[in-house]
C-alpha positions as CSV (number, residue, x, y, z in Angstrom):
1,X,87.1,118.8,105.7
2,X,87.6,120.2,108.8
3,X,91.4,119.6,110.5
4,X,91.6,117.3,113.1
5,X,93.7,118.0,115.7
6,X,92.3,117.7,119.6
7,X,89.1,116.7,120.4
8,X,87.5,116.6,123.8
9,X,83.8,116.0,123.7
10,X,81.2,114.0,125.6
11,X,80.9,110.2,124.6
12,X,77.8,108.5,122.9
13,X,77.8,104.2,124.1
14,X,76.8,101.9,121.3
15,X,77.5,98.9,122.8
16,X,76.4,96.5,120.1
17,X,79.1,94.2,118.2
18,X,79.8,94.1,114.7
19,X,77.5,97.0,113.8
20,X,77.4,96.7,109.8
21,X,76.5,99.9,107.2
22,X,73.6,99.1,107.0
23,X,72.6,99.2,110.1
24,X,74.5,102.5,110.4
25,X,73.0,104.0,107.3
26,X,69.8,101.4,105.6
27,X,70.0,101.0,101.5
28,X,66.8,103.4,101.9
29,X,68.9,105.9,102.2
30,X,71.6,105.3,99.5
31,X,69.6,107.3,96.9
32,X,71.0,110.3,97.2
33,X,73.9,111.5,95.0
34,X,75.3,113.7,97.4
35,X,75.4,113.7,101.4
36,X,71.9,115.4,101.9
37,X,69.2,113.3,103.7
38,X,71.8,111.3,105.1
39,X,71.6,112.2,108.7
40,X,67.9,111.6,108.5
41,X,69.0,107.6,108.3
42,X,71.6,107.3,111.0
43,X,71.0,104.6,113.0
44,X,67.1,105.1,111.6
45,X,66.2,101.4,112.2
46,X,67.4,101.4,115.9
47,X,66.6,105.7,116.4
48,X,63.1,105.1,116.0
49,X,59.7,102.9,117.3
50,X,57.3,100.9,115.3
51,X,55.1,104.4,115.5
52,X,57.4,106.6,113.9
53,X,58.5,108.0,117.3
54,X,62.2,108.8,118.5
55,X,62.9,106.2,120.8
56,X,64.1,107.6,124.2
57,X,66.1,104.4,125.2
58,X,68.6,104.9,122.2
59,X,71.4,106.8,122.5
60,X,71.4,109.1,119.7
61,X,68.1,110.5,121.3
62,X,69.1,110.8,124.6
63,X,69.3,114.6,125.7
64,X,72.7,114.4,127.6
65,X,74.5,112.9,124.1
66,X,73.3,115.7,121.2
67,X,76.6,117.5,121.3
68,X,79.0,114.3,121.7
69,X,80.9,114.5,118.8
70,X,82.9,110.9,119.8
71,X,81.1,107.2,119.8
72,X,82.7,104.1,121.2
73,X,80.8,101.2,120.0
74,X,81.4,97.6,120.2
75,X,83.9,95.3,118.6
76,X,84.2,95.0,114.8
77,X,82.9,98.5,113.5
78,X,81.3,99.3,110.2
79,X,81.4,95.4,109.1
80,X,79.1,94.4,106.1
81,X,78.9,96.4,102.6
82,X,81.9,99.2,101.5
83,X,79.4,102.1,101.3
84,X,81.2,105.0,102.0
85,X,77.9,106.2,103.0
86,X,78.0,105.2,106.6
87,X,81.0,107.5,107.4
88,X,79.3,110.8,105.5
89,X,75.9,110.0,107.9
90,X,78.2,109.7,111.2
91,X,80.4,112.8,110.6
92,X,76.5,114.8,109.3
93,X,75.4,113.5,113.0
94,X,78.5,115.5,114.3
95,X,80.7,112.6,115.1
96,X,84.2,113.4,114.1
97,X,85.8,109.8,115.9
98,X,84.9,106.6,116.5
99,X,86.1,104.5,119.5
100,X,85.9,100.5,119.0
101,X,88.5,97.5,119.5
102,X,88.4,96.9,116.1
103,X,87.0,98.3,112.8
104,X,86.5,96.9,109.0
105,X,89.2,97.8,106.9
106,X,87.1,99.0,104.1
107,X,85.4,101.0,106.7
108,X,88.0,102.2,108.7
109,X,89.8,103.7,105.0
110,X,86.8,105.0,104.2
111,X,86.1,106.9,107.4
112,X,89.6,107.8,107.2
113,X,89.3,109.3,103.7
114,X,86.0,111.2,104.9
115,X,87.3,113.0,108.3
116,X,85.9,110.7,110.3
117,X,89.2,109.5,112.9
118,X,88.8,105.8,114.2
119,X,90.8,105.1,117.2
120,X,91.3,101.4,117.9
121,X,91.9,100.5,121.6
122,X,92.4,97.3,123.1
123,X,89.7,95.3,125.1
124,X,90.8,96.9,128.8
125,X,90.9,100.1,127.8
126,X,87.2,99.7,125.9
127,X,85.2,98.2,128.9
128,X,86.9,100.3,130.9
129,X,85.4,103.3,128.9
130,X,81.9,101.7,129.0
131,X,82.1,101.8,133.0
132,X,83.2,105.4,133.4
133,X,80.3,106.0,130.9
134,X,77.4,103.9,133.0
135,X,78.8,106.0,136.4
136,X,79.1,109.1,134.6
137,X,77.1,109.7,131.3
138,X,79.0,113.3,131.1
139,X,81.9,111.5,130.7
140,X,84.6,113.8,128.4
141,X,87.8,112.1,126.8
142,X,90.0,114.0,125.1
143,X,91.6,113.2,121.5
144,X,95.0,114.2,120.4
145,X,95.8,113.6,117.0
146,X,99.5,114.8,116.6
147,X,100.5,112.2,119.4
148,X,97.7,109.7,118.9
149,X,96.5,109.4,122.2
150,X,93.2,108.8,123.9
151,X,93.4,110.4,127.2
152,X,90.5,109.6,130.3
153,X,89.6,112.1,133.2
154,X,91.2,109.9,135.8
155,X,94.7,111.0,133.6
156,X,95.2,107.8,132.3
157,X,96.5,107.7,128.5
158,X,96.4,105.2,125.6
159,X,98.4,105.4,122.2
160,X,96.5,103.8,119.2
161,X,97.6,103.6,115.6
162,X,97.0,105.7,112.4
163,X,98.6,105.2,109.0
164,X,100.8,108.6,108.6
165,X,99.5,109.3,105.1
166,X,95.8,109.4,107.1
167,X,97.3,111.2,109.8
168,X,98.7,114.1,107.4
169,X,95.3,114.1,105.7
170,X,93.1,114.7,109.1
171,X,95.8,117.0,110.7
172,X,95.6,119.2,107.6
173,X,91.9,118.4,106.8
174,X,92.3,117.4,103.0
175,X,91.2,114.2,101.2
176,X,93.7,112.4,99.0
177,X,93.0,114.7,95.9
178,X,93.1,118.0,98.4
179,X,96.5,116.9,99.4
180,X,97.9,116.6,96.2
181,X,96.1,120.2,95.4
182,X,98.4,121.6,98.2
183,X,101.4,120.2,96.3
184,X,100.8,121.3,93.4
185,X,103.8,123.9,93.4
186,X,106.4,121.2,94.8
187,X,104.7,119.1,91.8
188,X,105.3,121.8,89.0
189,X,108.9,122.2,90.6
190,X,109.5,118.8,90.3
191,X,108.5,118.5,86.9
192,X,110.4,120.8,85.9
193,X,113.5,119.8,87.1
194,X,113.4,116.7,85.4
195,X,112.4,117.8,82.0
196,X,108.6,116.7,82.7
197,X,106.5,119.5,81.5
198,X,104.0,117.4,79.7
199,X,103.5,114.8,81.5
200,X,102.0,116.2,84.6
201,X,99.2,114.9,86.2
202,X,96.6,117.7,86.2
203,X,94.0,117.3,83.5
């Protein structure tokens, strides 16, 4: 995974609520065994007409939000099934954080796990980001992991939470098994210090 540290990017609007997975990616999609294809389904049921044909009105089609590697989407986030799917098709798109007043939990740890960041922000703060968006669709926030804040153009900041397991994980960009990988040393140290040798946990 790539590190997350700061991000300042352009901002794609999904204003819908409780967007589900399967919206996000359809079951269609889920028969892959790896994260190939996925990207193909994004969105697919909303990206595209009756015809087959990219439709211009949605936002992952428009031209000015191809390189926006943020989304702030409605309340209630990645509701519906646990498929970890959803986050591996938003961070193939590009996305690497998700903006919302609130997120599923099962979705939320999975994008977490996945290096996908989801920044929670209260209901001001999101409709204020909407507006600046509808005046100004090159609208650019910026990001910043290490102090967890979500700063605007007008200079105004927000703070929003992050497990510090989840944090440690983006900021180095490893998964769970990746950061025990990096350990592995103090783990061998530690073993050994307490008369473990034996008992460790690699296989």
């Amino acid at each position: 995974m790539q590190p997350f540290i700061s991000l300042t990017s352009n901002v794609i609007p999904l204003s819908h609520n409780d967007i589900d997975t399967d919206q996000i990616i359809p079951a269609r999609y889920l028969k892959v065994i790896d994260k190939n294809g996925l990207v193909e389904g994004l969105f697919s049921g909303w990206r595209y007409q009756a015809d087959g044909q990219p439709d211009p009105e949605f936002p992952f089609n428009r031209a000015e939000y191809q390189h926006a590697q943020i989304l702030v989407a409605g309340d209630n986030f990645g509701c519906g099934s646990s498929r970890e799917h959803a986050p591996w098709a938003l961070v193939g798109w590009g996305i690497r954080a998700v903006i919302s007043t609130s997120f599923a939990d099962i979705f939320r740890n999975n994008a977490l796990k996945n290096g996908l960041l989801t920044v929670s922000v209260d209901s001001d703060v999101h409709s204020k980001i909407f507006e600046l968006i509808e005046n100004n669709p090159d609208l650019q926030v910026t990001i910043d992991l290490p102090s967890q804040t979500l700063s605007l153009p007008d200079g105004a900041s927000y703070t929003f939470p992050i497990d510090p397991f989840s944090k440690t994980c983006l900021l180095e960009g490893v998964d769970q098994l990746g950061y025990l990988l990096k350990r592995e040393p103090e783990i061998m140290i530690f073993e050994q210090a307490h008369g473990l040798e034996g008992f460790g946990w690699r296989a």
